[in-house]
Biopython code that builds the backbone (N, CA, C, O; Angstrom):
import numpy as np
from Bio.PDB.StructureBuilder import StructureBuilder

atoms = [
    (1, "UNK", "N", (0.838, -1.180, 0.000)),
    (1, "UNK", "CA", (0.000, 0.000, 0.000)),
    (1, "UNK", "C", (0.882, 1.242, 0.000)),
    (1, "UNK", "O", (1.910, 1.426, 0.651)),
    (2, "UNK", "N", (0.290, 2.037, -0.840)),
    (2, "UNK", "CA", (1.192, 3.180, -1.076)),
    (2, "UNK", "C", (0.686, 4.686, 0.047)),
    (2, "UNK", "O", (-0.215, 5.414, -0.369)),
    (3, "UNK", "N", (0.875, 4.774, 0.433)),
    (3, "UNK", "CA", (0.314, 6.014, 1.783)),
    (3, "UNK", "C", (0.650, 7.550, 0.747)),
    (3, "UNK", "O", (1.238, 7.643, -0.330)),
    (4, "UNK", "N", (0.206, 8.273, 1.337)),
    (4, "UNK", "CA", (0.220, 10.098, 0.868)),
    (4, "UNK", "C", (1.635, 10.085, 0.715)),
    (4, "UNK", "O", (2.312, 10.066, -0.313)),
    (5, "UNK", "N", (2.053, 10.104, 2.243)),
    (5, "UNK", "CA", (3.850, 10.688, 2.121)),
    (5, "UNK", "C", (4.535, 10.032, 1.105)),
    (5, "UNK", "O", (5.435, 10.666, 0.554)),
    (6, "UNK", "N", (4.265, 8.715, 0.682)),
    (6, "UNK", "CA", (5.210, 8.254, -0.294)),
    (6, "UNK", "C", (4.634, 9.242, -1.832)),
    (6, "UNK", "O", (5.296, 9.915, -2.623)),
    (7, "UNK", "N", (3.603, 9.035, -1.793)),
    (7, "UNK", "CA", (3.572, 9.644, -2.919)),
    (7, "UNK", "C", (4.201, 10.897, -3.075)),
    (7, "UNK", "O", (4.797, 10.929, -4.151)),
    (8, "UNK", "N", (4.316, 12.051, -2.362)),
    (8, "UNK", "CA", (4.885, 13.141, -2.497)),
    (8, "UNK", "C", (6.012, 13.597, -2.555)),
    (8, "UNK", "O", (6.399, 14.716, -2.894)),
    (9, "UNK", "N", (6.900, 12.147, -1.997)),
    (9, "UNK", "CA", (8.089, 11.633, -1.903)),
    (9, "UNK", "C", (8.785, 11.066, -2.939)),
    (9, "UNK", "O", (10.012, 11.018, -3.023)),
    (10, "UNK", "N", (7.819, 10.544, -3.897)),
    (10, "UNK", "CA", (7.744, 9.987, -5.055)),
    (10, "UNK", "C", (8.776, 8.313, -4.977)),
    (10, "UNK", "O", (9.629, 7.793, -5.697)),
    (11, "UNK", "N", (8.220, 8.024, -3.937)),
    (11, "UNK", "CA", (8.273, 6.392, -3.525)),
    (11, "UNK", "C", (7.345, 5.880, -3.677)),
    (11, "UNK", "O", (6.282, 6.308, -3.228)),
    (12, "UNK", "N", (7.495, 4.436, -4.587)),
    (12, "UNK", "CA", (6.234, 3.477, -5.049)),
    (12, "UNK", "C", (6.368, 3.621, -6.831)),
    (12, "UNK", "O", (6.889, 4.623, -7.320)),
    (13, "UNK", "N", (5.980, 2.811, -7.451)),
    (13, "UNK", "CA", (5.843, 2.591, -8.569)),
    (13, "UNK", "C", (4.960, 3.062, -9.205)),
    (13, "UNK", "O", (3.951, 2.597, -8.673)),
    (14, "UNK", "N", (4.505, 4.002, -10.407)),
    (14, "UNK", "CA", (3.908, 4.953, -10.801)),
    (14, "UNK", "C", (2.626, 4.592, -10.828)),
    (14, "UNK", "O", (1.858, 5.397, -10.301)),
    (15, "UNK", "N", (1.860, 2.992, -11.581)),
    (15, "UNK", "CA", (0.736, 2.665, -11.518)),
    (15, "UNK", "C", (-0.160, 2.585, -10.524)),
    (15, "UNK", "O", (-1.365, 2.813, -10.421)),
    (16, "UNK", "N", (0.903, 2.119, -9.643)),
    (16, "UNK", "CA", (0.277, 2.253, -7.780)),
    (16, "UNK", "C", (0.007, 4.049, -7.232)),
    (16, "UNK", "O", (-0.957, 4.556, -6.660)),
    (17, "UNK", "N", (1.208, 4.599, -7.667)),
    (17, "UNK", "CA", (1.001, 6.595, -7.197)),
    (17, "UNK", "C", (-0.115, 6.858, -8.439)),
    (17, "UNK", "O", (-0.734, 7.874, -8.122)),
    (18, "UNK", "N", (-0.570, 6.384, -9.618)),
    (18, "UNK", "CA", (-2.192, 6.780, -10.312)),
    (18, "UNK", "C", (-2.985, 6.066, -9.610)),
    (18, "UNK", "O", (-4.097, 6.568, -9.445)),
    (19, "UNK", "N", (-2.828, 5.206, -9.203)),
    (19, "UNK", "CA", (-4.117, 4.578, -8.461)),
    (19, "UNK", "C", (-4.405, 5.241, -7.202)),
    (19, "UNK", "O", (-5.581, 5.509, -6.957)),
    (20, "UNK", "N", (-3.620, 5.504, -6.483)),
    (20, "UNK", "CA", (-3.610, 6.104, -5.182)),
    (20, "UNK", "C", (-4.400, 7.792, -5.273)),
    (20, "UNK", "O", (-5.286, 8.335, -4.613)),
    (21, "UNK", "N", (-3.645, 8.171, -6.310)),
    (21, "UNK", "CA", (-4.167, 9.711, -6.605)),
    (21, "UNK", "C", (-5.629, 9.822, -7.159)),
    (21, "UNK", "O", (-6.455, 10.659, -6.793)),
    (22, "UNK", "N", (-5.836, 8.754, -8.187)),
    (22, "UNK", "CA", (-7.418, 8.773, -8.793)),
    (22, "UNK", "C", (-8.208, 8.538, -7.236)),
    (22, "UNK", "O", (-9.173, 9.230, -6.911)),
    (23, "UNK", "N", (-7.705, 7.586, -6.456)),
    (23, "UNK", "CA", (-9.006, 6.964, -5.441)),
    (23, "UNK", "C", (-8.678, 7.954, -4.253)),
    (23, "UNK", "O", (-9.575, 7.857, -3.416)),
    (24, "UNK", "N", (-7.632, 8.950, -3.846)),
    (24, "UNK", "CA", (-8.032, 10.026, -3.038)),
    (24, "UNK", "C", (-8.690, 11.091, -3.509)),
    (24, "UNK", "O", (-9.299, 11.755, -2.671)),
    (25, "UNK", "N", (-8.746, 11.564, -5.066)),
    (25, "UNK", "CA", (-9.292, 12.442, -5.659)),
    (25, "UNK", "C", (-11.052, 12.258, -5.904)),
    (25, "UNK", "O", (-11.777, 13.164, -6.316)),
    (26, "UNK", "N", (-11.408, 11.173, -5.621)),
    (26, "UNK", "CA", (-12.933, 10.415, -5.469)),
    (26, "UNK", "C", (-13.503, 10.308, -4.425)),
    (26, "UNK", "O", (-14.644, 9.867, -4.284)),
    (27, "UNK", "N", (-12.433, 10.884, -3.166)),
    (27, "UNK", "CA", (-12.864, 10.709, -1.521)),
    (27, "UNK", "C", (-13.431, 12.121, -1.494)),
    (27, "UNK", "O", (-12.921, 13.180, -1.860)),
    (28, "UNK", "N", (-14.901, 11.792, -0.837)),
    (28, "UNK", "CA", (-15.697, 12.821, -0.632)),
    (28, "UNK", "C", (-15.465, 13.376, 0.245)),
    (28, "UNK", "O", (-15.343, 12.782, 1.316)),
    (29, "UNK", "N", (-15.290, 14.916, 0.143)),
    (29, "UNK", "CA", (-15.240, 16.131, 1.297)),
    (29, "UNK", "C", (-16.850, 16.934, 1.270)),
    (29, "UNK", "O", (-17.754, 16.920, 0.434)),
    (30, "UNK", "N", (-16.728, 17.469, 2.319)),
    (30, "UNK", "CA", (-18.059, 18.771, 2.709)),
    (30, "UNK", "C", (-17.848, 19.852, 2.137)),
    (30, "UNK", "O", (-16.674, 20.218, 2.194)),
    (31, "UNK", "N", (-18.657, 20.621, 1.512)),
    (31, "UNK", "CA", (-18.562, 21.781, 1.137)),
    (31, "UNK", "C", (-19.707, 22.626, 1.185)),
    (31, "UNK", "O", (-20.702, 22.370, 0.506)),
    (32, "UNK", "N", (-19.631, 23.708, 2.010)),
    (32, "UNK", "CA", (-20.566, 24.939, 1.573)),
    (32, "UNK", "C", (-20.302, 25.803, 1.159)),
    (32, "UNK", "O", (-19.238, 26.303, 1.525)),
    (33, "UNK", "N", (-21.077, 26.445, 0.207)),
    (33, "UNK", "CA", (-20.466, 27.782, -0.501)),
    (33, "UNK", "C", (-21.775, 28.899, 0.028)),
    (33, "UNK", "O", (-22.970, 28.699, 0.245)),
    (34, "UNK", "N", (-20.665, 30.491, 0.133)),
    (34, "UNK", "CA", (-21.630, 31.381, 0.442)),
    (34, "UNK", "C", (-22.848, 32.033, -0.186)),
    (34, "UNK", "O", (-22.939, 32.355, -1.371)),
    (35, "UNK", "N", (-23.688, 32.175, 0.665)),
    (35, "UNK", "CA", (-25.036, 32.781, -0.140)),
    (35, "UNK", "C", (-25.773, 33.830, 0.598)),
    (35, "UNK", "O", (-26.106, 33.872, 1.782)),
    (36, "UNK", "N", (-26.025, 35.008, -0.762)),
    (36, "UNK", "CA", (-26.517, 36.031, 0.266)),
    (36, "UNK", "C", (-27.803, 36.423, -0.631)),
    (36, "UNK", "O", (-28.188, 35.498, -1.345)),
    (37, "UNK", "N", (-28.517, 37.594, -0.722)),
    (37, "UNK", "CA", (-29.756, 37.590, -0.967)),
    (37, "UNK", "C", (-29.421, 38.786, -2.759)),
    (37, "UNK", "O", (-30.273, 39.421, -3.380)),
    (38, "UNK", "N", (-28.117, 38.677, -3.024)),
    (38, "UNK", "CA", (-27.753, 39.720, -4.408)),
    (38, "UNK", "C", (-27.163, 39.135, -5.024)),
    (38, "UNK", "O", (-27.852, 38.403, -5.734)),
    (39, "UNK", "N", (-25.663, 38.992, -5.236)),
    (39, "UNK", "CA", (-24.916, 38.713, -6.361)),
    (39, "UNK", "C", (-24.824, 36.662, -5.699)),
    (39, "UNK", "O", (-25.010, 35.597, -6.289)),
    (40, "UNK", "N", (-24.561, 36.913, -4.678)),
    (40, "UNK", "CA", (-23.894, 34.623, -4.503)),
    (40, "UNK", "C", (-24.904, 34.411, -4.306)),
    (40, "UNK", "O", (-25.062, 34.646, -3.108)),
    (41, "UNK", "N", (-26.734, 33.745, -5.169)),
    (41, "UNK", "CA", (-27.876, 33.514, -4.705)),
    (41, "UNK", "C", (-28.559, 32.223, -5.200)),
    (41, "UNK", "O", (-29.457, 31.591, -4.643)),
    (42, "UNK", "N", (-27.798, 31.913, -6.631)),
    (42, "UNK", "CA", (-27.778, 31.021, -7.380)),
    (42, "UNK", "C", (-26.613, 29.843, -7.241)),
    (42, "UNK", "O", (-25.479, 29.854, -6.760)),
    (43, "UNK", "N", (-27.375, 28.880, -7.850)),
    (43, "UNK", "CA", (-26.255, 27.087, -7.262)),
    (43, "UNK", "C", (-25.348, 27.567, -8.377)),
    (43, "UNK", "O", (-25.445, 28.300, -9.361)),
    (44, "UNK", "N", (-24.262, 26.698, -7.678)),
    (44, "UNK", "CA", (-22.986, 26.694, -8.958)),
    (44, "UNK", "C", (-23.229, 25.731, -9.952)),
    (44, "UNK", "O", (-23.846, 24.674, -9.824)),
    (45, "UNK", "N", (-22.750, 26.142, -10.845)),
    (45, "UNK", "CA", (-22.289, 24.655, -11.933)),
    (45, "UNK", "C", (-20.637, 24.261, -11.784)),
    (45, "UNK", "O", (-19.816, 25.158, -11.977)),
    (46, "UNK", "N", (-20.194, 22.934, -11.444)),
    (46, "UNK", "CA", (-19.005, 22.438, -11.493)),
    (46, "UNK", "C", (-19.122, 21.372, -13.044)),
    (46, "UNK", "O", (-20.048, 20.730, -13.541)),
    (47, "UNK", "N", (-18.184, 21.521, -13.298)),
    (47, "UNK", "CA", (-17.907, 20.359, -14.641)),
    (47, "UNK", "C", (-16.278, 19.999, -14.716)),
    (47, "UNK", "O", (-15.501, 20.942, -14.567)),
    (48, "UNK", "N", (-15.799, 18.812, -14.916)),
    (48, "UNK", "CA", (-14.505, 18.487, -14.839)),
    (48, "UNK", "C", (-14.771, 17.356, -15.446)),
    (48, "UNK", "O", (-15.472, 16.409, -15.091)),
    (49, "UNK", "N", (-14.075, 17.560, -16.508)),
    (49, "UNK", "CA", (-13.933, 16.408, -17.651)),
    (49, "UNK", "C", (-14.959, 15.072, -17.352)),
    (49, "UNK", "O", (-14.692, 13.978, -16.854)),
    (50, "UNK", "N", (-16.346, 15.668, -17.909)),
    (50, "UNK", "CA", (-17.411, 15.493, -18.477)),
    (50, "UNK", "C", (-18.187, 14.929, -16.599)),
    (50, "UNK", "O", (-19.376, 14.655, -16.442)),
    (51, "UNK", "N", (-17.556, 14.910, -15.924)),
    (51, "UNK", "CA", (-18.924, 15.022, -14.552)),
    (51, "UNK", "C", (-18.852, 15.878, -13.962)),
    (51, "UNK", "O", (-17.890, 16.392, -13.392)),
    (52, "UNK", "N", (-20.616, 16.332, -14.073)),
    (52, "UNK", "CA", (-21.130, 17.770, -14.043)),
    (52, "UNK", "C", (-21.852, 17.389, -12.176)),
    (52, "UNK", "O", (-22.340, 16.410, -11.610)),
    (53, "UNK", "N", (-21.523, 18.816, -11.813)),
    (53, "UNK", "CA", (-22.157, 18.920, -10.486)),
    (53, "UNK", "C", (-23.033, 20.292, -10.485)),
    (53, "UNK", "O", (-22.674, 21.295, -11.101)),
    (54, "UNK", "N", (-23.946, 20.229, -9.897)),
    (54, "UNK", "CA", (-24.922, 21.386, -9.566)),
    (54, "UNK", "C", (-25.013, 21.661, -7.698)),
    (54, "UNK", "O", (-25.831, 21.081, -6.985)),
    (55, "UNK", "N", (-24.446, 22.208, -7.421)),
    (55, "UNK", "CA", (-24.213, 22.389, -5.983)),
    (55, "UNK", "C", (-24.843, 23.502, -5.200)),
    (55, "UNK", "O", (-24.348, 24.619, -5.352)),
    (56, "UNK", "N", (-25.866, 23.366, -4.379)),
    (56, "UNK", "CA", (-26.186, 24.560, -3.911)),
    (56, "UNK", "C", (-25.898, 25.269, -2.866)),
    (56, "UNK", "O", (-25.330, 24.899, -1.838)),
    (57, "UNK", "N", (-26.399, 26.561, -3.213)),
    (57, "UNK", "CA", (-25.716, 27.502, -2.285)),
    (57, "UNK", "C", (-26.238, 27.465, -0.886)),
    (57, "UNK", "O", (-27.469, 27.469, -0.844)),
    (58, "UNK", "N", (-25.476, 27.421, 0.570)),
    (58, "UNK", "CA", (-25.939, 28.035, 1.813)),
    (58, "UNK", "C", (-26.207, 26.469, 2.110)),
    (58, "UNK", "O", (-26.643, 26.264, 3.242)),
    (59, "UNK", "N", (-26.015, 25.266, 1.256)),
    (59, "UNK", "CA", (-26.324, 24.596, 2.411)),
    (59, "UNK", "C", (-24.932, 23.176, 2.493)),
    (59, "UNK", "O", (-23.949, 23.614, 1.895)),
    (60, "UNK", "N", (-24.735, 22.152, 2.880)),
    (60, "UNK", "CA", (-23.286, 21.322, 3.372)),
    (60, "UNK", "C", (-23.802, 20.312, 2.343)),
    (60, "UNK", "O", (-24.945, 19.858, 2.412)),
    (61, "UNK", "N", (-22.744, 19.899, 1.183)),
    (61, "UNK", "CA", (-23.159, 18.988, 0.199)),
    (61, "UNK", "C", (-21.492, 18.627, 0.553)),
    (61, "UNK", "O", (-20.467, 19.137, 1.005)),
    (62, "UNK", "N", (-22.164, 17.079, -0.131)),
    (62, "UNK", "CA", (-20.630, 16.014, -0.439)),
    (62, "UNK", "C", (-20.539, 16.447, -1.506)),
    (62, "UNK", "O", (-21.521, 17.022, -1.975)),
    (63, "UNK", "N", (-19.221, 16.318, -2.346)),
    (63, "UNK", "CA", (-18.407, 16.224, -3.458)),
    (63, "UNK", "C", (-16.791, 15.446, -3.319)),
    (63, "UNK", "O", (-16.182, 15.229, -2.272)),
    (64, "UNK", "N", (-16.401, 15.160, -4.570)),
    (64, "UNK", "CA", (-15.205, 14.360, -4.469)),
    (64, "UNK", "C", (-14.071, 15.779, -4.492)),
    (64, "UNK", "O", (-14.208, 16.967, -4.781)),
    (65, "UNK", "N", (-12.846, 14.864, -3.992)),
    (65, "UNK", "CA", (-12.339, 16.187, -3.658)),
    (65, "UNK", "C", (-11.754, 17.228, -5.249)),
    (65, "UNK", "O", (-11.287, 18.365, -5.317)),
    (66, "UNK", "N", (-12.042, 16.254, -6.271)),
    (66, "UNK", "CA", (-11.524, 16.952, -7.371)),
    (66, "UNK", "C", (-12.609, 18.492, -7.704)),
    (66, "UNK", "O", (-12.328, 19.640, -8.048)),
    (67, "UNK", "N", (-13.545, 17.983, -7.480)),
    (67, "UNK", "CA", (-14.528, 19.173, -7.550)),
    (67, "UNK", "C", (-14.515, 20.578, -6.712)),
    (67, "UNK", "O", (-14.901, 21.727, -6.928)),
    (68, "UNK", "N", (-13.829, 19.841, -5.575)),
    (68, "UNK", "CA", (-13.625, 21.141, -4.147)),
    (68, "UNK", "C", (-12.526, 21.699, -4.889)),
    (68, "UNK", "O", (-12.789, 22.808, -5.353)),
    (69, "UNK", "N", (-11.196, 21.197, -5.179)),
    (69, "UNK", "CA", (-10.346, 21.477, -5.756)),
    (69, "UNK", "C", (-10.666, 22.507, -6.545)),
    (69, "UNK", "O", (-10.571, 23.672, -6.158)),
    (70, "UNK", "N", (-11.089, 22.158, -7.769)),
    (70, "UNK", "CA", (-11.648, 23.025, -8.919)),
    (70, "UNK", "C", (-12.639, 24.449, -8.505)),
    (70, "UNK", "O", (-12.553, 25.526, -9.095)),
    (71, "UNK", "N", (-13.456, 24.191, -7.504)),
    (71, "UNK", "CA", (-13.950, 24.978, -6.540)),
    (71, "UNK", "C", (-12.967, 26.305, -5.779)),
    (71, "UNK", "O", (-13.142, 27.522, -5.721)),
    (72, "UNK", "N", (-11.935, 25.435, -5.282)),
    (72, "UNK", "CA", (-10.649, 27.180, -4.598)),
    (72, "UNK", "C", (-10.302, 27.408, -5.996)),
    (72, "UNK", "O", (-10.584, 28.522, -6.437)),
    (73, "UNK", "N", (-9.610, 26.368, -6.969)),
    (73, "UNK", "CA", (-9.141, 26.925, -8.377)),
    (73, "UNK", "C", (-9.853, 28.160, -8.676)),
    (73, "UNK", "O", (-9.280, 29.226, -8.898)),
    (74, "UNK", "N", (-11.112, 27.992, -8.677)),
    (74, "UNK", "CA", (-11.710, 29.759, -9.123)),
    (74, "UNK", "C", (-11.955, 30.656, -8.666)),
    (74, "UNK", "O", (-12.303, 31.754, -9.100)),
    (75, "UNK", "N", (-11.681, 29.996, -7.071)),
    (75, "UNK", "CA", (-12.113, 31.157, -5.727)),
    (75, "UNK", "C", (-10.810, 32.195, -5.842)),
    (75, "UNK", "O", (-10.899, 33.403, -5.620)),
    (76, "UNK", "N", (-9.686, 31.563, -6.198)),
    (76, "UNK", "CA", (-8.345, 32.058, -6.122)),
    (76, "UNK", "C", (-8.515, 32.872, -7.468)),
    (76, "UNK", "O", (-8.407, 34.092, -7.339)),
    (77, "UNK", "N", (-8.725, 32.462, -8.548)),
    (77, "UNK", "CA", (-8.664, 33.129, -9.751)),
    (77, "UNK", "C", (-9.415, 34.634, -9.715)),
    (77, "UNK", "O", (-9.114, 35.633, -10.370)),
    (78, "UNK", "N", (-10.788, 34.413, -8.460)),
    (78, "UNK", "CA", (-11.484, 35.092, -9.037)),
    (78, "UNK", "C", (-11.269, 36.409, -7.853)),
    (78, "UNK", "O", (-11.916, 37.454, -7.921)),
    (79, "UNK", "N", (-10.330, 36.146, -6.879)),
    (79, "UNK", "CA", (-9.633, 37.091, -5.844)),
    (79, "UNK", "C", (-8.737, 37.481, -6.863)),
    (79, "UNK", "O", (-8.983, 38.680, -6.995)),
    (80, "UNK", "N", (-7.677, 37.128, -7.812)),
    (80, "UNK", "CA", (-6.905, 37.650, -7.995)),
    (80, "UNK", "C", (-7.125, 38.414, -9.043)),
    (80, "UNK", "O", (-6.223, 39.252, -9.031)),
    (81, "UNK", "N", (-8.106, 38.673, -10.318)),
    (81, "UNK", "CA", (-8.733, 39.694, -10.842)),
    (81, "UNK", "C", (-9.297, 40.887, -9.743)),
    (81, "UNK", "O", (-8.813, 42.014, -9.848)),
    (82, "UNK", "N", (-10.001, 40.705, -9.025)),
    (82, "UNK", "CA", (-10.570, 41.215, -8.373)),
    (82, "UNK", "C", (-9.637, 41.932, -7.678)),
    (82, "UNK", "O", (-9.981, 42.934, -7.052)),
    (83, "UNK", "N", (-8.421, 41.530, -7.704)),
    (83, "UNK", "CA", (-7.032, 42.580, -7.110)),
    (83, "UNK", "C", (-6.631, 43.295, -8.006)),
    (83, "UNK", "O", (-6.378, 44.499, -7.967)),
    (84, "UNK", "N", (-6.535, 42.351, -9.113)),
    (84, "UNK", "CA", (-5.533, 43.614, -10.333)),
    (84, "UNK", "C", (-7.078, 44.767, -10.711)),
    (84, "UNK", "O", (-6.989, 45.965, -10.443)),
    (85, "UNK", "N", (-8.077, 44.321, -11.188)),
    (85, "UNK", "CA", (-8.955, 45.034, -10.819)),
    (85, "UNK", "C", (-8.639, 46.416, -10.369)),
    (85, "UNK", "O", (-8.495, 47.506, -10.924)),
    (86, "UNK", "N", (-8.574, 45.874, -8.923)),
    (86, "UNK", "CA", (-8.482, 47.046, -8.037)),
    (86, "UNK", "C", (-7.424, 47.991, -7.859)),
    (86, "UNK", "O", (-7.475, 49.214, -7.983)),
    (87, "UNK", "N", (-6.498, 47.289, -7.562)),
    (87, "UNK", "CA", (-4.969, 47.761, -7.185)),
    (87, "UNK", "C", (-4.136, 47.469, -8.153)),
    (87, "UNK", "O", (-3.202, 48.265, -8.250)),
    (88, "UNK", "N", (-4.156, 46.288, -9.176)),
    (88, "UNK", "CA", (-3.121, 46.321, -9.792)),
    (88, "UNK", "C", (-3.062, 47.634, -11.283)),
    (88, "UNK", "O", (-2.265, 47.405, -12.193)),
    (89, "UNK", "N", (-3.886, 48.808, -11.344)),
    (89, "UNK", "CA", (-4.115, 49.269, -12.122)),
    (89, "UNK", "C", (-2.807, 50.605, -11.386)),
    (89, "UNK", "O", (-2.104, 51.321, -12.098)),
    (90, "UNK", "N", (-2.806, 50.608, -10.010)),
    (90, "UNK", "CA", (-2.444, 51.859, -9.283)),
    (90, "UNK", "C", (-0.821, 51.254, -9.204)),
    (90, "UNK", "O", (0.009, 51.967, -8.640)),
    (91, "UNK", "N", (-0.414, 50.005, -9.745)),
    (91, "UNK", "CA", (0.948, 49.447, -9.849)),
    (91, "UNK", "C", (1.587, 50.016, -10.875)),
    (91, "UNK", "O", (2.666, 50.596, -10.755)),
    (92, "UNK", "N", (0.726, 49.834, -12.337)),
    (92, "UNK", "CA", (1.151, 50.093, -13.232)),
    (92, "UNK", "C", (1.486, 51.745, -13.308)),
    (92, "UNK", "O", (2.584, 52.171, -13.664)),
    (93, "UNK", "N", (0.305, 52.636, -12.896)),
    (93, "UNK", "CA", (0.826, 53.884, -12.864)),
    (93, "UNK", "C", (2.091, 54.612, -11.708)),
    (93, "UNK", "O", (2.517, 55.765, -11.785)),
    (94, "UNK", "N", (2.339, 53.975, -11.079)),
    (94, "UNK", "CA", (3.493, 54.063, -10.111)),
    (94, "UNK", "C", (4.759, 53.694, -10.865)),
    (94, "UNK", "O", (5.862, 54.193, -10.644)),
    (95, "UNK", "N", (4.501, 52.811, -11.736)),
    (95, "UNK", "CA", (5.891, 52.429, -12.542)),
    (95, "UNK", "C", (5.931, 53.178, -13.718)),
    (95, "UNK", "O", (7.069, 53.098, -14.182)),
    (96, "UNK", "N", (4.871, 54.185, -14.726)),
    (96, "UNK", "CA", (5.038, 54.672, -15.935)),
    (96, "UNK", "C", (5.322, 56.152, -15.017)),
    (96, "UNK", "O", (6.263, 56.804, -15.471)),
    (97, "UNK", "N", (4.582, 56.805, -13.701)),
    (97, "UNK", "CA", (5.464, 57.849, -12.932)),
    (97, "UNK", "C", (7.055, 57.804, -12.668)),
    (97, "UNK", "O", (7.680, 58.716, -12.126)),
    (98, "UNK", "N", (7.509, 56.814, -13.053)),
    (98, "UNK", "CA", (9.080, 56.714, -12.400)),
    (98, "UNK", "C", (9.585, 56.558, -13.465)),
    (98, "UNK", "O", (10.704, 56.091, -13.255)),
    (99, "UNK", "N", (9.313, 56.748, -15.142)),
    (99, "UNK", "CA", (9.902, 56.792, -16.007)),
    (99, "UNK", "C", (10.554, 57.768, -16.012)),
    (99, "UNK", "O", (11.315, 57.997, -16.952)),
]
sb = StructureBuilder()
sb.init_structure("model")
sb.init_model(0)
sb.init_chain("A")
sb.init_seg("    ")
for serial, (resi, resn, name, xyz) in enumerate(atoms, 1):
    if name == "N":
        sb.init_residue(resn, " ", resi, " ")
    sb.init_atom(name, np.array(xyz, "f"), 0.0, 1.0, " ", f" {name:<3s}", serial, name[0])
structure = sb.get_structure()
């Protein structure tokens, strides 16, 4: 049996570290996502190479962890627009001032 640490360690034989990774990536975690009464009010759509999830908002649903995954993937994406957005516009003019 191949455990986490080996895998990250990259001990064990590769067919055994895909097997190990597909069947922790299928272990179901909890997830709630926020919901308020304006813009977060509607369920999400998740899709990852062709299984689709419909997850709703405000209340504790299972999913496998590839889906949670994919889930911060856009939480992160969608903080970091939401920075350049904001601030990263006041970067750029700080650096064409110092020309």
């Amino acid at each position: 049996m191949v455990t986490a640490t080996a895998v990250r360690e990259g001990k064990g034989n590769n067919i055994v570290k895909e097997k190990y990774m597909k069947e922790n990536l299928t272990e179901l975690v909890a997830v709630r996502l926020f919901k308020d009464n304006d813009k977060y009010n509607s369920d999400v759509f998740v899709s990852v190479n062709c299984n689709n999830y419909l997850i709703r908002r405000g209340e504790t649903v299972m999913v496998p962890l590839f889906i949670k995954k994919e889930l911060d993937r856009a939480e992160l994406q969608r903080k970091r627009a939401e920075y350049y957005r904001d601030e990263g516009w006041k970067q750029s003019l700080i650096v064409q001032e110092g020309k």
